[in-house]
N, C-alpha and C positions, 0 to 999 in steps of 0.2 A: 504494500500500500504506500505511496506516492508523498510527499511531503509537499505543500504550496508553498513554494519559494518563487515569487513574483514582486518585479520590483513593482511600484506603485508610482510609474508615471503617465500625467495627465491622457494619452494614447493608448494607455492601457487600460486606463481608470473608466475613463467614459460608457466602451460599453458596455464593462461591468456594472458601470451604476443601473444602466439602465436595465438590467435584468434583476436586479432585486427585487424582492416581493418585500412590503412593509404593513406588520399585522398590529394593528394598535395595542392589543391584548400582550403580544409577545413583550411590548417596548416596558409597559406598561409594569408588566412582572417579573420581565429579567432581575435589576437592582434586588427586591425582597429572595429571588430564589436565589441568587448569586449569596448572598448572606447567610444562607443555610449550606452551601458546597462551602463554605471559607471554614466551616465548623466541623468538616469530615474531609478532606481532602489534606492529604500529608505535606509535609513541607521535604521532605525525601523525593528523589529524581528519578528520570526514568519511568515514570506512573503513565498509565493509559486509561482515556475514559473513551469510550464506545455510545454515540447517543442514536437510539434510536427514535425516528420519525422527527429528524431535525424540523419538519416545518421549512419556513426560511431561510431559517442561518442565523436567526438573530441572534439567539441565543448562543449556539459557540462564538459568533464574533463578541460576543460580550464577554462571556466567563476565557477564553484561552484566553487573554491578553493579562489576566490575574493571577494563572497558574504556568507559569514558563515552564515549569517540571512534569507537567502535566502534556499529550499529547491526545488530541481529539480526532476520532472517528467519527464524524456525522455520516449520518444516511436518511436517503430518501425511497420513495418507492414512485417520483413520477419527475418528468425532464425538466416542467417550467420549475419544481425546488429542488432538484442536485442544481439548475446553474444559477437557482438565487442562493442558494447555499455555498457554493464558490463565487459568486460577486463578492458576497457580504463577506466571506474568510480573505478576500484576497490580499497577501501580502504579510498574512499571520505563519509565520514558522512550524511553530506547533499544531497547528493544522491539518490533520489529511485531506487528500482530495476524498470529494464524498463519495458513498457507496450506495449502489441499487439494493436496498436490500425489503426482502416479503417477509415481515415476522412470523408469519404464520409459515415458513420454512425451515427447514434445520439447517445451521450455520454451517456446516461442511459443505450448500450448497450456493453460497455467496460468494461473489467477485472478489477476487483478493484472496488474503491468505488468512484464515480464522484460525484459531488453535483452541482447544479446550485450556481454561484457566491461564487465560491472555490478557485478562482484564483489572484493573483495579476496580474501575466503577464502570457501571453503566446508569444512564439518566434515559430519560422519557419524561414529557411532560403532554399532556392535553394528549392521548392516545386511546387511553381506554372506554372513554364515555363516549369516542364518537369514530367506533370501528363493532366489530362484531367482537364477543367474548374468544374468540379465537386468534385474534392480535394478541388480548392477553394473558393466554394458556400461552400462548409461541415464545413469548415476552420472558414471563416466567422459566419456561421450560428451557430457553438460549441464554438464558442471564445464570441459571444453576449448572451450565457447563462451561461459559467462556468467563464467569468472576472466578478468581483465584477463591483462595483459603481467606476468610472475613473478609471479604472485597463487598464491596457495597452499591445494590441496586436504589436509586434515586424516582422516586414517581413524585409528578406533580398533577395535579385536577381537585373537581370536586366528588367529594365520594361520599356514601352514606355508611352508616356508622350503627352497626347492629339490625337494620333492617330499618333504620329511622333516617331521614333525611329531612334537612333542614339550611338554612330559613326557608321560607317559603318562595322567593327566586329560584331555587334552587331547583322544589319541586316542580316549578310550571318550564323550569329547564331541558330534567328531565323528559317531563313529558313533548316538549316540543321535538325533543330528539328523537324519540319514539316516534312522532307523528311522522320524521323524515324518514326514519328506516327503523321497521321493530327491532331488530336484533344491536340498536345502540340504545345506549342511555346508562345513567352515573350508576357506579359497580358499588357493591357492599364491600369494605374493609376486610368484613368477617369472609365473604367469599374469596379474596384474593387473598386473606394469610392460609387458606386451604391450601388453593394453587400452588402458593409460595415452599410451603411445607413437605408438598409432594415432588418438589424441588431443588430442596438441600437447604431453603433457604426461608429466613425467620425475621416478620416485621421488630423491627430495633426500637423505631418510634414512629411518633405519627405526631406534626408540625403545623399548627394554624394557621393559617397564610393568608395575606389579606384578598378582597371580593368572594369570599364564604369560600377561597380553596384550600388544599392541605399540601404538604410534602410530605410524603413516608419514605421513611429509610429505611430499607428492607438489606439483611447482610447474610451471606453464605457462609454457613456452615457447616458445610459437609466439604 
């Protein structure tokens, strides 16, 4: 996998700018999630994070410029966000070029070169409530063979919490997502620490994050 070493001048820049995608949400929650990786991310070299369903890009362009020791895997699974994902990275070192990847595959059949227990972290944010429960069985299931030994899975969304879901934005959210496709809408807590378990791997904690979302940090154990 390819490192983005690109000089950043104006004939280069251009029409990269113009292929960004910019999601007010992403901009919006980068800073608060970024403050929660500053809390689990080692100051030790050499570390690799893996994100899957970069979105954008916003997001790694935001957190690799904070963790120099840190090298980021983003990936997409459609063209207009692997090349708004490389606009937005360009010129970051620690950066890979992004990768096509289908969560609901098994990682020995991804572009590039995977290795079982390659990873310190893997992150995802905004995946689960608006994909079918099989992004995050796949999610789970490649996060408990490519995180090393306590390497630490990252989720960010809004999730409901023993079969209770709250405030009441939250609820008619839900349901809006429902109306677009039955098979999305916000996961129970309780259902994905199953997943996680059948997995190798054990939610750590769970992070109130502001517009009623959470961060869990979930970490391999086996």
């Amino acid at each position: 996998m390819n490192i983005i070493h690109c000089a950043a001048t104006h004939r280069a820049s251009s029409p990269m700018a113009s292929k960004k995608l910019i999601y007010p949400a992403a901009d919006r929650n980068k800073e608060p999630i970024l403050s929660v990786l500053r809390q689990y991310i080692r100051r030790g070299s050499n570390q690799t994070l893996l994100e899957i369903s970069s979105g954008s890009g916003q997001h790694t362009a935001h957190f690799a410029p904070h963790f120099p020791q840190v090298t980021f895997y983003p990936s997409e699974c459609e063209d207009r966000l692997l090349e708004s994902i490389s606009a937005h990275c360009h010129g970051l070192s620690n950066v890979a070029e992004p990768v096509r990847i289908d969560i609901t595959t098994e990682f020995r059949t991804w572009p590039g070169e995977f290795h079982e227990k390659s990873f310190d972290y893997i992150y995802n944010a905004n995946l689960m409530h608006i994909s079918p429960i099989a992004c995050s069985e796949g999610l789970f299931r490649n996060a408990g063979k490519l995180l090393k030994h306590n390497g630490i899975l990252f989720t960010y969304g809004p999730y409901a919490v023993n079969g209770k879901l709250y405030p009441e934005s939250n609820v008619r959210f839900d349901q809006n997502l429902k109306a677009q496709d039955p098979r999305w809408g916000v996961r129970d807590i309780e259902n994905l620490r199953n997943l996680a378990q059948m997995n190798g791997i054990q939610l750590f904690e769970c992070i109130e994050m502001p517009a009623n979302n959470k961060t869990l940090i979930w970490q391999k154990f086996e």
